[in-house]
N, C-alpha and C positions, 0 to 999 in steps of 0.2 A: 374429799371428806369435808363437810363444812364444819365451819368454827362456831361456835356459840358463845358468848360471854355472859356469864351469873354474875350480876351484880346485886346481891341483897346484904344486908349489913350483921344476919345470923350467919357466924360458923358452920351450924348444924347443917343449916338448910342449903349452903353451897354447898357442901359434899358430898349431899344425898344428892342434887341435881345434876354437880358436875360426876360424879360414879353413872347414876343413872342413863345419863345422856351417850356417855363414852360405852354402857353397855348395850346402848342404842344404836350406835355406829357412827356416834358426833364427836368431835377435836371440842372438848368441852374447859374454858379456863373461866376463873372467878375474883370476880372483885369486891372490896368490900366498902367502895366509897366509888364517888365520882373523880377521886384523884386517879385511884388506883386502875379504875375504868381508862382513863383518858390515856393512859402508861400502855395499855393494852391495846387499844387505838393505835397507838402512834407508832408501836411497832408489829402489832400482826396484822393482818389478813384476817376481819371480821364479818359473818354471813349475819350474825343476827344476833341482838342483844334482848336476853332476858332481864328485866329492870325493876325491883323493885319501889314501889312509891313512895314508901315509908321506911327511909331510910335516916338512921343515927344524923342529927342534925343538919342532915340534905332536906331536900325537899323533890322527888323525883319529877313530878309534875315538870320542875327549873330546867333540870338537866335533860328531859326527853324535849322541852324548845332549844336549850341549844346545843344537842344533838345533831337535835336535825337544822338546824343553821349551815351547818357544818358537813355531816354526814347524809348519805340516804340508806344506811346500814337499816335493815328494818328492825321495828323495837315491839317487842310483847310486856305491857305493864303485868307484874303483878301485885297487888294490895287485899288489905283486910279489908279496906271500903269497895264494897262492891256494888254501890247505891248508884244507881243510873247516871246520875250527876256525875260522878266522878268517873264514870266508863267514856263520856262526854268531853269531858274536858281533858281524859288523856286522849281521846282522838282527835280533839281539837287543838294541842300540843304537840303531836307528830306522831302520835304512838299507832301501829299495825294491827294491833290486836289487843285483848285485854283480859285477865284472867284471874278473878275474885280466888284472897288465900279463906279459907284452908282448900287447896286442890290434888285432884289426884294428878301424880306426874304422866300417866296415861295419857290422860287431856292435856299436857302441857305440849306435849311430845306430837299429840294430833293438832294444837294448834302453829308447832314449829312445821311440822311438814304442810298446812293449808299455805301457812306466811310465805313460807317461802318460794311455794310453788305459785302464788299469784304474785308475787314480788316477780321474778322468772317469766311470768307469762307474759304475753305482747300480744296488744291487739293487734286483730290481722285487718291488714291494708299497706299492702306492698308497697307505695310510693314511697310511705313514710319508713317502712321497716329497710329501705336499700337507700336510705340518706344518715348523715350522720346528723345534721344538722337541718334543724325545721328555723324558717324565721318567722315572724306573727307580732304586727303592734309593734313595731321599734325593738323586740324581744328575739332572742335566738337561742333556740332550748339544743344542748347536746345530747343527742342518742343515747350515748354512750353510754358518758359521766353522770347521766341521769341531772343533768344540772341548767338552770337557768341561766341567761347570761343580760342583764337589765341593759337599754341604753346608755346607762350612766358607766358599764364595766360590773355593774355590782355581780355577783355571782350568787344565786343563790339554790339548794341540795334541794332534791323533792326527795319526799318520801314516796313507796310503792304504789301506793293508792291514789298519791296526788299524781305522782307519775302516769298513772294508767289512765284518771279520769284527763289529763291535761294532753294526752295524745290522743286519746278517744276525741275529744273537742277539735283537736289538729286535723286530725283525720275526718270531717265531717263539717270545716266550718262555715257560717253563714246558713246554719239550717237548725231546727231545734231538736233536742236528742229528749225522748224522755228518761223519766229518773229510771226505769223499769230497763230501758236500753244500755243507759250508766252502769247501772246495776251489774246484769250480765255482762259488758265487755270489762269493769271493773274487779269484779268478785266471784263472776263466775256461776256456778254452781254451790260454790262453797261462802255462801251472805253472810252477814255478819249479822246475829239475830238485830239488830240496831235498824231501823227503818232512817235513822236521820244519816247514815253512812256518807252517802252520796252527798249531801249535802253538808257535812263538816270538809270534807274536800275540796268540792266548789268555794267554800269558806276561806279556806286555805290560800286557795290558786287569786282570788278576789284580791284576799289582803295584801298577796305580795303582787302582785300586781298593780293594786291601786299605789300603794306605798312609795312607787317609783314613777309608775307613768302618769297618777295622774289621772289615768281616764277608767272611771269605777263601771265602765259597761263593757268591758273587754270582752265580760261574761255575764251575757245578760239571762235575767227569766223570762222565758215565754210565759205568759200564763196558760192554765191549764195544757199544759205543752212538756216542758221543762227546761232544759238549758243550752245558750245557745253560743257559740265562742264568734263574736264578731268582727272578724281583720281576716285581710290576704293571707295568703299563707303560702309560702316558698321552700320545696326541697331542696337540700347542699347537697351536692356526696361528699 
């Protein structure tokens, strides 16, 4: 049964969600801060956090970056601002998906079963999928733990979608991938109406990478082509 965590800062609206959810067939708990969140963390087993943005003197935008510093637990924002921009910038902060209030909990529900089932998914390419460990650029990403491992030791959490788009690149590198290709072995069937998707990901995978190695062409643009992951690349088991 997966867990879900409510984090919004109304009463009302955690225990329509978490009823809701548990009538759904989801292990639904709730929090009302990012203290209370992080308590929830640290002692259960979480599939997916629903987050609100606008939260009683938080700022959720803060907490879904360091979140995902930390976690690769995937994260659904939801807010009253539901203006492009701000759909942007929580996916440029780590968030999975995004869902403007007032909503119906039907569509919450349809975007916890997309999240998760693309979180879950793995593109296919057997070399990578029967290693635990990929190395690439001085870099050794864990299968597993979903997690990066910098030259310097640093450790750093992907999220699903960084996850998927930075093993699609594993999986293919030294050759240009279009965004249309990203797209599909990223999202699937199931896209994110967002056209910039693929590219706050690449964004992502850019920053932590430049940040440590150094070398800001890891992940280069083709033009008129799209994106191309340029270093060796070596399976562990």
């Amino acid at each position: 049964m997966d867990h879900i965590l409510i984090v919004d800062d109304d009463p009302n609206i955690r225990q329509l969600l978490r009823d809701y959810l548990r009538e759904m067939g989801y292990d639904a708990s709730t929090a009302a801060n990012g203290t209370q969140m992080q308590r929830i963390l640290d002692t259960s087993q979480v599939d997916l956090i629903v987050l609100d943005l606008m939260l009683d003197g938080e700022d959720g935008l803060d907490i879904t970056r360091e979140l995902r510093r930390a976690h690769s637990v995937p994260i659904i924002i939801l807010s009253a601002r539901g203006g492009l921009l701000d759909r942007i910038l929580g996916l440029e902060m780590g968030a999975d998906d995004y869902l403007p209030k007032p909503f119906d909990p039907r569509e919450l529900i349809a975007k916890i079963k997309v999240v998760l089932r693309r979180t879950r998914a793995m593109p296919a390419a057997p070399r990578a999928d029967a290693s635990a460990f990929v190395s690439f650029a001085g870099w050794r990403l864990d299968t597993r733990m979903k997690q990066m491992l910098s030259p310097e030791g640093v450790v750093v959490s992907l999220g699903g979608s960084d996850y998927r788009t930075l093993r699609t690149l594993l999986d293919h590198p030294n050759r240009p991938l279009s965004r249309e290709f990203l797209l599909d072995q990223v999202f699937g069937k199931e896209r994110t109406p967002l056209d910039r998707s693929i590219d706050v990901c690449i964004s992502r995978l850019r920053q932590h990478l430049k940040d440590v190695t150094r070398r800001p062409e890891v992940i280069r643009t083709v033009r008129n082509e799209g994106y191309m992951l340029v270093a060796d690349v070596a399976y562990e088991a």
